[in-house]
Backbone as CSV, one residue per row, in Angstrom:
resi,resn,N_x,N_y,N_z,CA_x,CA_y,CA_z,C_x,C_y,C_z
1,UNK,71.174,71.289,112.168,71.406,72.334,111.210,72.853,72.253,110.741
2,UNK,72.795,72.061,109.104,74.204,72.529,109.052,75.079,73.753,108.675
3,UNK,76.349,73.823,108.963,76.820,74.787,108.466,78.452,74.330,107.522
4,UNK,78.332,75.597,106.900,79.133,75.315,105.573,80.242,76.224,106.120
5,UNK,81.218,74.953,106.031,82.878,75.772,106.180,83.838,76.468,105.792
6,UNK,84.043,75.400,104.551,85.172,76.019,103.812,84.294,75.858,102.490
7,UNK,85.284,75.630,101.276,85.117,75.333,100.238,85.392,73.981,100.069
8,UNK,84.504,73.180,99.309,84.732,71.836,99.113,86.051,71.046,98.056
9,UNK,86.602,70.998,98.654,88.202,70.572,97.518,88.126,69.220,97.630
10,UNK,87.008,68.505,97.894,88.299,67.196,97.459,88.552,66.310,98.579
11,UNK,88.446,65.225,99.020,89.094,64.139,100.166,90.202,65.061,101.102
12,UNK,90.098,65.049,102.383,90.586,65.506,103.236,91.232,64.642,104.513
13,UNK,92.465,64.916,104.718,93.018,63.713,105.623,92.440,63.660,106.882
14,UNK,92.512,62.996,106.758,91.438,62.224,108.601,92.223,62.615,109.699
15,UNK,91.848,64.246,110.572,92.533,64.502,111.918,92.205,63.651,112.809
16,UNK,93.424,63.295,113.548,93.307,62.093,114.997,92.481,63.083,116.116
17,UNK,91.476,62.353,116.602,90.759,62.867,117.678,91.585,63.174,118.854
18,UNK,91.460,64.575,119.558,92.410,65.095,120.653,91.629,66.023,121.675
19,UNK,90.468,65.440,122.417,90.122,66.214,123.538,90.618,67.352,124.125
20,UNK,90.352,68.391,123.763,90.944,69.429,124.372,89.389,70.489,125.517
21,UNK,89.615,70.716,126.364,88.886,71.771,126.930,88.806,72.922,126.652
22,UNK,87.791,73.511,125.475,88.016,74.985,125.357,87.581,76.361,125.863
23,UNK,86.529,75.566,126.507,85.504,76.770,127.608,84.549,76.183,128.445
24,UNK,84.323,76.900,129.027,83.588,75.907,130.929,82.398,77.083,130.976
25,UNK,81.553,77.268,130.661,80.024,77.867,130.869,79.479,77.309,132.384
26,UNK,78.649,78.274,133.124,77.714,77.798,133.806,76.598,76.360,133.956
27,UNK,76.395,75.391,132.732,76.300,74.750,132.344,76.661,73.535,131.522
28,UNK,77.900,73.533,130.792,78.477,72.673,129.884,80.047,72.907,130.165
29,UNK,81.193,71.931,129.622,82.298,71.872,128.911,82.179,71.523,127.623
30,UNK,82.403,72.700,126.885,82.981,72.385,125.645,84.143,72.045,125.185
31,UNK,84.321,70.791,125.085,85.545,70.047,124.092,85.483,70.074,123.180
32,UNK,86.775,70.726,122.617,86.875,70.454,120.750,87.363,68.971,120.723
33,UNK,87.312,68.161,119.416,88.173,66.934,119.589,88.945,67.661,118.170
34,UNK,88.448,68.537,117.275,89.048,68.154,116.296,88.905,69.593,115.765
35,UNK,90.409,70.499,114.914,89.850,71.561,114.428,88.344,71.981,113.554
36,UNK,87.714,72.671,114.164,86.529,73.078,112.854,87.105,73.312,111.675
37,UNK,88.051,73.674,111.236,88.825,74.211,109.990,88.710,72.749,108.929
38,UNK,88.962,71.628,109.814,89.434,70.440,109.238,88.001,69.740,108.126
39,UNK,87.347,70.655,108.353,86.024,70.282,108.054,85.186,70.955,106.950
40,UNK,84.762,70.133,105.726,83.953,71.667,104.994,82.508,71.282,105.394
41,UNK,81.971,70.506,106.615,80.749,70.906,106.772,80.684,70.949,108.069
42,UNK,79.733,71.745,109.279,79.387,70.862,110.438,77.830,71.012,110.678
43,UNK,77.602,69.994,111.249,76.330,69.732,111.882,76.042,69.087,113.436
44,UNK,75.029,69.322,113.856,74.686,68.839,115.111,74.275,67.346,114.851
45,UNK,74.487,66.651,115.610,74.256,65.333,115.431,73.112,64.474,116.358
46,UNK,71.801,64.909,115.997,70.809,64.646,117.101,70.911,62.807,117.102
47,UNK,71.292,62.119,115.952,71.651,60.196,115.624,72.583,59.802,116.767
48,UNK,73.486,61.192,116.947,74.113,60.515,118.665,73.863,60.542,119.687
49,UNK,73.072,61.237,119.833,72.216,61.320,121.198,72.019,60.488,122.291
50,UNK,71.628,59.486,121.591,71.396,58.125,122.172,72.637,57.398,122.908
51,UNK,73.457,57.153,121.845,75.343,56.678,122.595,75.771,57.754,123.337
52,UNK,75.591,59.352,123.652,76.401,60.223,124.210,75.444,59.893,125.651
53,UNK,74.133,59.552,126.031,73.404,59.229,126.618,73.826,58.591,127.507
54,UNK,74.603,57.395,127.250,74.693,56.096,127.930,76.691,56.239,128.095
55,UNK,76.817,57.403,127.110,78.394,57.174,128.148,78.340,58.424,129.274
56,UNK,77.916,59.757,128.599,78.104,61.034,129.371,76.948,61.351,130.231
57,UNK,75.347,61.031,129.722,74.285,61.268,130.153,73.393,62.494,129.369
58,UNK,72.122,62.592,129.954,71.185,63.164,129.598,71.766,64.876,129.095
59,UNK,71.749,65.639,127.990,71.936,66.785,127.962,73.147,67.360,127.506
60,UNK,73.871,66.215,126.686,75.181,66.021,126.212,74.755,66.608,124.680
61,UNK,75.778,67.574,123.748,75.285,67.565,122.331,76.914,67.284,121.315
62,UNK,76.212,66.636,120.306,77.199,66.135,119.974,77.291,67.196,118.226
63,UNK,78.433,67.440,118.042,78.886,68.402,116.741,79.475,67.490,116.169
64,UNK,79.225,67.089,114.922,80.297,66.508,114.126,80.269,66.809,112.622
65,UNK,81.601,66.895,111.994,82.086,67.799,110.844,82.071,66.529,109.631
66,UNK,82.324,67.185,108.422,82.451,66.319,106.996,83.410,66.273,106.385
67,UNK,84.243,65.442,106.191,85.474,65.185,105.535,85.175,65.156,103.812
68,UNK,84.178,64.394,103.627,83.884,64.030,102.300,82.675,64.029,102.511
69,UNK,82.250,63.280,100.883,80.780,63.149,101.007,80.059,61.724,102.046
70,UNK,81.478,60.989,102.356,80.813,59.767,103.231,81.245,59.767,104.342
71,UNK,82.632,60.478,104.769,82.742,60.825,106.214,82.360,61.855,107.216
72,UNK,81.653,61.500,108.127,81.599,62.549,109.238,82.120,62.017,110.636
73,UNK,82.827,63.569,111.270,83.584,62.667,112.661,83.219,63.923,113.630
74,UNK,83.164,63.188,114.620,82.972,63.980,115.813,83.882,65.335,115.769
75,UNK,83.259,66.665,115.508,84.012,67.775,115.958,83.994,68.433,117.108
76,UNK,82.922,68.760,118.494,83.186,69.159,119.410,81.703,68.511,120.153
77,UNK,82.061,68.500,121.364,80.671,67.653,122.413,80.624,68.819,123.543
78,UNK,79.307,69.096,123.758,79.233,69.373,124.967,78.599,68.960,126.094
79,UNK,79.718,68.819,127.438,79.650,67.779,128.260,78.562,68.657,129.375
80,UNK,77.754,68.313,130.164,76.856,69.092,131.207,77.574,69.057,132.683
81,UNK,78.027,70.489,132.818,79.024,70.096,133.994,78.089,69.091,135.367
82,UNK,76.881,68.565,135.518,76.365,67.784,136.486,77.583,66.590,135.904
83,UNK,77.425,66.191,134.156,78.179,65.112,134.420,79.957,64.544,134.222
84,UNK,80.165,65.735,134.875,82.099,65.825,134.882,82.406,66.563,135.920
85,UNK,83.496,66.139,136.876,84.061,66.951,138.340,84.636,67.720,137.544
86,UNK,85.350,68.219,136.490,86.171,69.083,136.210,86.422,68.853,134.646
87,UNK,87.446,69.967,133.698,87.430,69.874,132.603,88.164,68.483,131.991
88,UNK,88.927,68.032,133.221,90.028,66.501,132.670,88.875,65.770,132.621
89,UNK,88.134,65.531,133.301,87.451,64.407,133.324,86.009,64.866,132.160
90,UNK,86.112,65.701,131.826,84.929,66.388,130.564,85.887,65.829,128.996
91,UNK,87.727,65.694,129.097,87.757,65.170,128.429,87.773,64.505,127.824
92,UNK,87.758,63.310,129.210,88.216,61.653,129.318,86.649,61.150,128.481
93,UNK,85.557,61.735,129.339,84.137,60.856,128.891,84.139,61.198,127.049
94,UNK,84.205,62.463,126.478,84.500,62.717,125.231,85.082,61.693,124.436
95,UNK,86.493,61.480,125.241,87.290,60.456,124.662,86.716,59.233,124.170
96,UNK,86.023,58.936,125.806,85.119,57.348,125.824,84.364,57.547,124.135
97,UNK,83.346,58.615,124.437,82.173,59.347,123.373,82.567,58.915,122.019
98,UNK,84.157,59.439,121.637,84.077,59.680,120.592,84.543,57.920,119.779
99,UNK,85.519,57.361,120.410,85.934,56.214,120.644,84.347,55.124,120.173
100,UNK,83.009,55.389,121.125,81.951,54.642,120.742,81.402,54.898,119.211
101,UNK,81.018,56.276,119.047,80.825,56.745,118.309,81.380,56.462,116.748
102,UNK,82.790,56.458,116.658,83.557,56.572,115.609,84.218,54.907,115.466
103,UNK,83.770,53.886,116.212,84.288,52.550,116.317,83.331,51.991,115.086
């Protein structure tokens, strides 16, 4: 599903991906990599599924935002705390994630 951000202006500079930990649920870490702001679209990305699979594991969801009409980049993942000891290491696999993903 997507959702609509801002207003569409125009080519938007490409934010550098930056793992951050923003909340720890009973179930998941959510990492932002990248402001939502930076973005006039986001969507869930069920096409990554598959690569978040094989770095983070089963139950991983991947958010990623629209720069333009031909870019989209990873905006936030959520990691399943079974597969991270803690939020550093929820950011490191992200890192791996986004790194496959965006290569």
């Amino acid at each position: 599903m997507a959702t609509s951000v801002g207003a569409d202006e125009g080519p938007r500079p490409e934010p550098e991906p930056r793992p951050e930990l923003v909340q720890t649920t009973d179930h998941f870490y959510h990492v932002r990599v990248r402001p939502k702001e930076s973005f006039a679209q986001l969507r869930t990305s069920p096409g990554d599924a598959e690569v978040a699979r094989g770095v983070i594991g089963d139950g991983c969801d991947v958010r990623k935002g629209r720069l333009d009409a031909e870019t989209w980049l990873v905006e936030s993942v959520l990691v399943p705390r079974y597969a991270a000891e803690d939020g550093t290491e929820a950011e490191s696999l992200t890192d791996d994630l986004v790194d496959r993903i965006e290569s």
